[in-house]
C-alpha positions in Angstrom: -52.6 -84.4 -116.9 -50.0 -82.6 -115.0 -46.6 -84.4 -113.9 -47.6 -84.1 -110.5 -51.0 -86.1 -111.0 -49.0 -88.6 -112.9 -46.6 -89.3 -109.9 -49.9 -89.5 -108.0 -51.5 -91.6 -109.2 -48.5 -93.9 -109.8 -47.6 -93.8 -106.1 -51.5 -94.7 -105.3 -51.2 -97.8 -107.9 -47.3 -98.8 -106.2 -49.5 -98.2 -102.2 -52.2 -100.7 -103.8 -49.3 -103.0 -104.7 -47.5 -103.1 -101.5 -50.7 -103.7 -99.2 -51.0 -106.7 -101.1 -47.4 -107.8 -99.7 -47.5 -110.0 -96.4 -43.7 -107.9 -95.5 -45.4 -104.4 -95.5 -49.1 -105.5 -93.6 -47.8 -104.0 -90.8 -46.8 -100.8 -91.9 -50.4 -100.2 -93.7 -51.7 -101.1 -90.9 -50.2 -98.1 -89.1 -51.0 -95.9 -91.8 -54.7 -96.9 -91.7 -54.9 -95.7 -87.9 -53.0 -92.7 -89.0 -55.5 -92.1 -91.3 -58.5 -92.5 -89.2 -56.6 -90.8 -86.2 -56.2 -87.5 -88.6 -59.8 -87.6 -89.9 -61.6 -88.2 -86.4 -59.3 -85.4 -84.8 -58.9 -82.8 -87.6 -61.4 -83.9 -90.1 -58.5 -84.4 -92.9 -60.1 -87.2 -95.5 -58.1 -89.3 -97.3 -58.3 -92.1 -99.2 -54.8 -93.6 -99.3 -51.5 -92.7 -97.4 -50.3 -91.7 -100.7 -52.7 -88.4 -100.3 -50.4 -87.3 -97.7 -47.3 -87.6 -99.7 -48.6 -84.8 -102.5 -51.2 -82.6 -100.6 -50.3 -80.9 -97.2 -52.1 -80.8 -94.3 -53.0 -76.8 -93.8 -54.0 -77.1 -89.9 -50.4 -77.7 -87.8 -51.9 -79.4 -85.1 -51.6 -82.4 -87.6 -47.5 -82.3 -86.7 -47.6 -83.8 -83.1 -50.2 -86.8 -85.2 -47.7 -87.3 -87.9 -44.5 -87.2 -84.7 -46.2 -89.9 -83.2 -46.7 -92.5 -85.8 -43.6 -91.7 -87.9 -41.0 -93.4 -85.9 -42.8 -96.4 -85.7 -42.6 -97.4 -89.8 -40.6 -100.5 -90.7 -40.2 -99.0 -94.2 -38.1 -95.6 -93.5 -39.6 -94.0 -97.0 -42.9 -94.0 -95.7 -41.8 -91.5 -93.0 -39.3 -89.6 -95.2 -42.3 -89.3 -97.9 -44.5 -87.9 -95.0 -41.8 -85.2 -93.3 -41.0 -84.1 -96.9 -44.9 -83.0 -97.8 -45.8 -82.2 -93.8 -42.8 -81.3 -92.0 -41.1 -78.5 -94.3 -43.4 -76.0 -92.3 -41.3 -72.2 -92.0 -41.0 -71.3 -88.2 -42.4 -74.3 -87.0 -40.9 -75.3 -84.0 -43.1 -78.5 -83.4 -41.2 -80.1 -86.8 -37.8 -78.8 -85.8 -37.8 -80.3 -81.9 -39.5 -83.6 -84.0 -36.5 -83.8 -86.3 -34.0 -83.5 -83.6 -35.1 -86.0 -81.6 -35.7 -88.6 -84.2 -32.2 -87.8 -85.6 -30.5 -88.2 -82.1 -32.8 -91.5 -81.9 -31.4 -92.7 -85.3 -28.1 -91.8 -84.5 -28.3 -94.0 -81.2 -29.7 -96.8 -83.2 -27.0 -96.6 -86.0 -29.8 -96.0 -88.6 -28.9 -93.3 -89.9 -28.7 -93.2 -93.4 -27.6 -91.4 -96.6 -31.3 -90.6 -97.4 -32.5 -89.9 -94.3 -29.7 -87.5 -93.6 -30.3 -85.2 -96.8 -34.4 -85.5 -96.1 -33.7 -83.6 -93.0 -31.2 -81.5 -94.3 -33.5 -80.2 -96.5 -36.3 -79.9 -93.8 -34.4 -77.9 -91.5 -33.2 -75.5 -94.0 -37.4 -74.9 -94.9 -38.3 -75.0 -91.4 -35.5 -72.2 -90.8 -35.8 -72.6 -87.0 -33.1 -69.9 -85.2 -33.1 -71.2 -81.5 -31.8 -74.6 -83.1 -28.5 -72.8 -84.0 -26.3 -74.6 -81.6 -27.7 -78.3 -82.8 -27.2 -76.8 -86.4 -23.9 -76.4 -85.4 -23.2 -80.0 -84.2 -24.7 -81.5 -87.7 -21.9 -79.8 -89.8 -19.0 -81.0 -87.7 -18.8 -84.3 -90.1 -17.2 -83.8 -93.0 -19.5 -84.1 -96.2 -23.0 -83.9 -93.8 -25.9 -81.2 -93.7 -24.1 -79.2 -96.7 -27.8 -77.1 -96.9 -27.9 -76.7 -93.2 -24.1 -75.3 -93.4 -24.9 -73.4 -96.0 -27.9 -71.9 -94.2 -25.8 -71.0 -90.9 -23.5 -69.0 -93.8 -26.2 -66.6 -94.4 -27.2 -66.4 -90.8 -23.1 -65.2 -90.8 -22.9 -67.7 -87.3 -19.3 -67.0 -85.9 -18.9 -70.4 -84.6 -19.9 -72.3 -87.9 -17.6 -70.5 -89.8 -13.8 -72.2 -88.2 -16.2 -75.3 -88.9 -16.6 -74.5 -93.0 -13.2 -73.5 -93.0 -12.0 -77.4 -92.0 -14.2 -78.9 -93.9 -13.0 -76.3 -97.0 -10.3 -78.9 -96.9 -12.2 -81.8 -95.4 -15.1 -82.4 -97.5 -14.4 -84.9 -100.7 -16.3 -82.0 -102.8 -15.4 -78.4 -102.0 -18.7 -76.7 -103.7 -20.9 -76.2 -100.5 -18.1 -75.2 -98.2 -16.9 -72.2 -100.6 -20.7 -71.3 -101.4 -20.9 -71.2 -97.4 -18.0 -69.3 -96.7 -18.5 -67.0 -99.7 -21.2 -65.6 -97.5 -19.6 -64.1 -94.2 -18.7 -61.4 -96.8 -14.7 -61.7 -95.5 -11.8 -61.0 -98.1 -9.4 -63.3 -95.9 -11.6 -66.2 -97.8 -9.8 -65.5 -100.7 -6.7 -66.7 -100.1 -8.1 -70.2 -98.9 -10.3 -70.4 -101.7 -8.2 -69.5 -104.8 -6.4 -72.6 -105.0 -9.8 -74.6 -106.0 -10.2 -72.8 -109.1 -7.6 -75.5 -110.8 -10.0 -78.2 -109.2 -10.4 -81.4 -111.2 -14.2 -80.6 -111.0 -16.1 -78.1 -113.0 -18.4 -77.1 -110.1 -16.0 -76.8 -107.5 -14.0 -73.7 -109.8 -17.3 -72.1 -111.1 -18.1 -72.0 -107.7 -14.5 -70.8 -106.7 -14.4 -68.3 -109.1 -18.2 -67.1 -108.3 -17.1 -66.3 -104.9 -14.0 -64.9 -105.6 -15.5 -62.4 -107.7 -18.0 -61.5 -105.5 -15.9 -60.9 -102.7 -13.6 -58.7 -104.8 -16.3 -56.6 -105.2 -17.1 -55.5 -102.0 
């Protein structure tokens, strides 16, 4: 049996567990009309919400289903397990607009978290959606945040991010994803603000120095 099968099954055995628990009824509850609401719209069968967290949905009109019951989950890994297997969906601009609002309406609520913040960091980087550029932009203004996303914005060689990895060159406790980022706009000026890092007290921060510096000697 495959690792993947293993982790299955042991999420479907942990699911049987926490039904059992008075705290989480509610939250099973929700998945149950999920569930149903999936099958009796788009004919998807499942047999626990744990199906959803290692199979994905092929038909997208699943996304506005998922939207709509996500937000409501007491237990925030229930949602993050569901936008990491459903919502990682290239071009899809029903995931991205999603995303955004939920993260504005966490952000409101002060329920943001550690977690939640590098689930979505990760989704928008797969989702890739380009007319999101300017909200893109607004998640790397905090030092330390949406390194993936900044990283992404990089590669897209986005002006207006760039001032914004600069800062944070400085800014951000560990320097790795800021030089990887500005490594990309292809700019010798980068040099001089990255060469001091290769003395860093951290291995990965001068490999990474020294990666970039090479490879913008080159060009």
């Amino acid at each position: 049996m495959d690792s993947q099968n293993v982790l299955y099954k042991q999420s479907i055995e942990k699911e049987k567990e926490m039904r059992l628990n008075k705290e989480y009824q509610k939250d099973y509850e929700l998945a149950d009309k999920l569930r149903k609401e999936l099958f009796d719209s788009l004919g998807v069968e499942s047999n626990y919400l744990a199906d959803f967290y290692y199979r994905t949905i092929i038909d997208d009109k699943c996304i506005p289903i998922l939207a709509k019951y996500i937000p409501l989950f007491k237990n925030v890994g229930i949602a993050l397990n569901l936008i990491t297997q459903q919502f990682w969906r290239k071009g899809n601009f029903n995931c991205s607009d999603f995303l955004e609002k939920w993260y504005y309406d966490l952000k409101r609520s002060n329920a943001l978290t550690d977690r939640i913040e590098t689930t979505l960091d990760n989704a928008f980087v797969k989702i890739r959606d380009k007319s999101k550029i300017s909200f893109y932009i607004e998640l790397i203004k905090d030092n330390d945040k949406f390194p993936l996303v900044m990283t992404m914005l990089a590669k897209w060689n986005i002006d207006e991010a760039k001032k914004i990895i600069i800062d944070r060159l400085e800014n951000d406790k560990i320097k790795t994803s800021s030089i990887r980022a500005l490594g990309y706009y292809k700019d010798k000026n980068a040099i001089s603000l990255i060469e001091k890092y290769l003395e860093s007290d951290y291995s990965g921060v001068r490999e990474e120095a020294k990666k970039v510096i090479d490879r913008l000697n080159k060009l």
